[in-house]
C-alpha positions in Angstrom: -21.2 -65.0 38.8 -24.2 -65.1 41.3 -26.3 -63.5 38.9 -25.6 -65.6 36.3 -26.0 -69.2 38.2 -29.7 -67.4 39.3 -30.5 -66.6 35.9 -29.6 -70.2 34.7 -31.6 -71.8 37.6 -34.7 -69.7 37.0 -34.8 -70.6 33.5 -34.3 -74.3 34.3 -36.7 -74.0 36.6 -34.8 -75.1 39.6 -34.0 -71.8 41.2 -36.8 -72.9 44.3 -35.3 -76.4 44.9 -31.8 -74.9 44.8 -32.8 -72.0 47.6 -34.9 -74.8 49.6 -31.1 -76.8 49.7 -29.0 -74.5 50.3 -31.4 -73.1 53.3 -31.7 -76.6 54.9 -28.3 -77.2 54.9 -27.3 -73.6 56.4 -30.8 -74.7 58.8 -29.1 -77.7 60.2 -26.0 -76.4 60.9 -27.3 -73.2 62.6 -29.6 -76.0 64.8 -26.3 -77.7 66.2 -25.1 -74.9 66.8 -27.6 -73.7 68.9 -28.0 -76.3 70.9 -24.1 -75.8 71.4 -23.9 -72.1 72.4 -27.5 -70.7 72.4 -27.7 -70.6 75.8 -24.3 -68.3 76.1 -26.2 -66.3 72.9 -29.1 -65.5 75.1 -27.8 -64.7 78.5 -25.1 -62.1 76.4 -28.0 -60.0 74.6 -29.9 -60.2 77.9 -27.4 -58.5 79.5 -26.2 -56.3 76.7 -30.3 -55.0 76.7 -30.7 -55.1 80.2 -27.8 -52.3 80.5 -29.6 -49.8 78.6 -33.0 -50.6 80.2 -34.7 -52.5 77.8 -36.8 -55.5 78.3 -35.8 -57.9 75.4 -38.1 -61.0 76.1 -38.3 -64.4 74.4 -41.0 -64.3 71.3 -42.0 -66.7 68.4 -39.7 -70.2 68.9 -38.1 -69.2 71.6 -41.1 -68.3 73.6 -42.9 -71.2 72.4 -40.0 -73.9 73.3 -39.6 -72.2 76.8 -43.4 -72.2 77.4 -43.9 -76.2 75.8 -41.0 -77.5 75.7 -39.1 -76.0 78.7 -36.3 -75.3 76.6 -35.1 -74.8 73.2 -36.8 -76.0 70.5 -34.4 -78.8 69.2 -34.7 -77.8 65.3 -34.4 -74.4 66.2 -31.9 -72.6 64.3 -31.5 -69.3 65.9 -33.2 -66.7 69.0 -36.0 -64.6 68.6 -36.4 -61.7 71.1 -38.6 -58.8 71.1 -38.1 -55.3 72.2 -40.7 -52.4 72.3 -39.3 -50.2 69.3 -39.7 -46.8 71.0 -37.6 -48.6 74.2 -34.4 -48.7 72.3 -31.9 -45.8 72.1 -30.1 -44.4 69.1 -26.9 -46.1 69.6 -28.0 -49.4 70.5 -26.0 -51.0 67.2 -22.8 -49.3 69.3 -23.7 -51.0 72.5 -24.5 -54.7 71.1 -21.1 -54.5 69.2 -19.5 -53.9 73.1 -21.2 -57.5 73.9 -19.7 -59.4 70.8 -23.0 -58.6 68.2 -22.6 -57.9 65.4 -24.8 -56.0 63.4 -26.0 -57.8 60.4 -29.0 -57.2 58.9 -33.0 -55.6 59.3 -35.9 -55.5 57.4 -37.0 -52.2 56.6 -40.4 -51.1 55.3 -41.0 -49.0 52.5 -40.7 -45.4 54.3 -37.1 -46.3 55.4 -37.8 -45.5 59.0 -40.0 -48.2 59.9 -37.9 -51.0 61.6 -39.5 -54.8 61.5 -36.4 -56.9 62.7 -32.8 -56.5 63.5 -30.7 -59.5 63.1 -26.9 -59.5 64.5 -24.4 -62.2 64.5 -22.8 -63.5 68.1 -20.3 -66.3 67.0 -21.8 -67.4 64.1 -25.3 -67.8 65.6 -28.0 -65.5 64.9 -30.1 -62.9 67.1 -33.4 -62.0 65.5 -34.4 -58.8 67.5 -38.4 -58.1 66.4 -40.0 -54.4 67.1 -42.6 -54.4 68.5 -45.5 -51.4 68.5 -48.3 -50.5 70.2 -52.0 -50.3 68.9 -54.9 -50.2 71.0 -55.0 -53.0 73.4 -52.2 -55.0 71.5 -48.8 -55.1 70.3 -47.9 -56.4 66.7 -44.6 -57.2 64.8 -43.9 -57.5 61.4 -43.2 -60.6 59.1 -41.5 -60.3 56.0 -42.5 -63.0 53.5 -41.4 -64.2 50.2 -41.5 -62.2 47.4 -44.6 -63.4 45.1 -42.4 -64.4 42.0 -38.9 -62.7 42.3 -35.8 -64.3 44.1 -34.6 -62.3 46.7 -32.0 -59.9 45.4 -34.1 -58.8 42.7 -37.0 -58.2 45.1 -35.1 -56.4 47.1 -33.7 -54.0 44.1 -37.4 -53.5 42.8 -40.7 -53.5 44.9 -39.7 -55.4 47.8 -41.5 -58.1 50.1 -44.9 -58.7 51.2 -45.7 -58.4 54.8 -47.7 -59.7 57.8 -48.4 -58.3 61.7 -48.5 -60.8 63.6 -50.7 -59.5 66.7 -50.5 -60.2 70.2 -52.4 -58.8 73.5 -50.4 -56.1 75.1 -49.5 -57.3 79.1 -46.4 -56.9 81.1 -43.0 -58.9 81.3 -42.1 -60.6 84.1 -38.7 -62.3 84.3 -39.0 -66.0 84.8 -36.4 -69.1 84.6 -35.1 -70.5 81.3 -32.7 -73.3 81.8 -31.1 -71.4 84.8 -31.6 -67.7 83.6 -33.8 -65.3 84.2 -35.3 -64.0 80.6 -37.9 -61.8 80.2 -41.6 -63.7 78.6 -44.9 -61.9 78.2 -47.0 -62.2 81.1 -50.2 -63.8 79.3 -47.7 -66.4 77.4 -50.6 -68.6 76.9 -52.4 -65.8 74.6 -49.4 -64.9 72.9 -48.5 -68.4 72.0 -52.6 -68.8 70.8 -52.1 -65.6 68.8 -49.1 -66.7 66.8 -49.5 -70.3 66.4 -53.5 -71.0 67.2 -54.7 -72.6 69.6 -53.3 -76.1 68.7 -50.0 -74.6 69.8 -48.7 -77.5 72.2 -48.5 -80.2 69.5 -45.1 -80.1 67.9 -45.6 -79.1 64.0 -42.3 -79.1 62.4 -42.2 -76.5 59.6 -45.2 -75.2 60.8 -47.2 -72.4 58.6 -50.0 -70.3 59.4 -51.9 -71.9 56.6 -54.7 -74.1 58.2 -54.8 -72.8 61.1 -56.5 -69.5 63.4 -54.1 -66.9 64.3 -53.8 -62.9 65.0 -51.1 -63.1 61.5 -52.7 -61.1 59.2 -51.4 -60.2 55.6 -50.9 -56.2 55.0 -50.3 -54.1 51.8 -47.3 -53.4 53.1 -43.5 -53.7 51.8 -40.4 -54.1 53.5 -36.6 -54.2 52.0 -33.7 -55.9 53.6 -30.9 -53.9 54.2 -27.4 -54.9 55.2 -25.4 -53.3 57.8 
């Protein structure tokens, strides 16, 4: 039946305005939730990372609402942490389950091995886990973008999704206070932050795109999948 409403809707020409619906009603709801039980969200993967001695620190909206905003970003519909990929062990999918994750989805590139993001589910809300990997004198984590024409399940089944890294300087992470918890945040925040978003980064964009603006978020040749778990 899916297949068939897609089909209709890409021949009518309304498949995008259908997706971009659906997604900001699913977006709004996932923002009140979050400001409902994101906090609780957070200091549970903190913990369940901290156990096996990795550093899962606050990245992308959640870094940038702690650094600006001192707090979550209000229209923020989910957490995004980042781990060093060769930090994690083998059964970490095991151990998150033991703290009430559920594992959901990643994004996968081409070679199968090569892990981009994790995403599990803690009581409806979602945990975007990004790996991070070292090269030179920076880290960079991979973006998974929209397919160039296909919708997503037919993407997925053919040549997948365009990619970007999104670079930012390698430094230490310090544990510092985020509405009365300690979470882990790079050490140079401030060039992180510029990295990802420019420069311009403490004026509130909403529905922000790199488009316009100077960041480290460079587009790649390479293709990622999503698989489910």
């Amino acid at each position: 039946m899916r297949d068939f409403i897609v089909k209709i809707l890409l021949k009518l020409g309304l498949y995008k305005k259908a997706v971009e619906l659906i997604n900001r009603v699913k977006f709004e709801r996932q923002a009140r939730l979050m400001r409902k039980s994101g906090l609780a969200m957070l200091e549970a993967a903190d913990r369940a990372f901290s156990e096996v001695g990795v550093e899962a620190f606050l990245t992308y909206g959640c870094l940038l609402g702690a650094f600006r905003e001192h707090g979550f970003i209000s229209y923020d519909p989910d957490i995004d942490l980042g781990v060093l990929a060769d930090s994690l062990p083998e059964n970490i999918h095991a151990h998150m389950q033991k703290h009430g994750f559920t594992p959901y989805r990643q994004i996968v590139l081409a070679d199968g091995k090569t892990i981009a993001e994790t995403t599990y589910v803690y009581e409806g809300l979602h945990l975007d886990v990004f790996y991070y990997y070292r090269e030179g004198n920076d880290l960079y984590s991979i973006i998974q973008r929209k397919h160039e024409t296909k919708e997503w399940k037919e993407a997925n089944a053919t040549d997948g999704f365009p990619c970007d890294r999104s670079y930012v300087p390698y430094c230490p992470m310090e544990r510092r206070d985020f509405l009365g918890l300690n979470i882990f945040m790079p050490v140079d925040t401030d060039g992180w932050l510029r990295a990802i978003y420019s420069d311009s980064y403490m004026t509130p964009v909403k529905n922000w795109t790199k488009e316009g603006y100077v960041t480290r978020i460079i587009h790649t040749e390479e293709r990622s999948y999503r698989r489910f778990l």
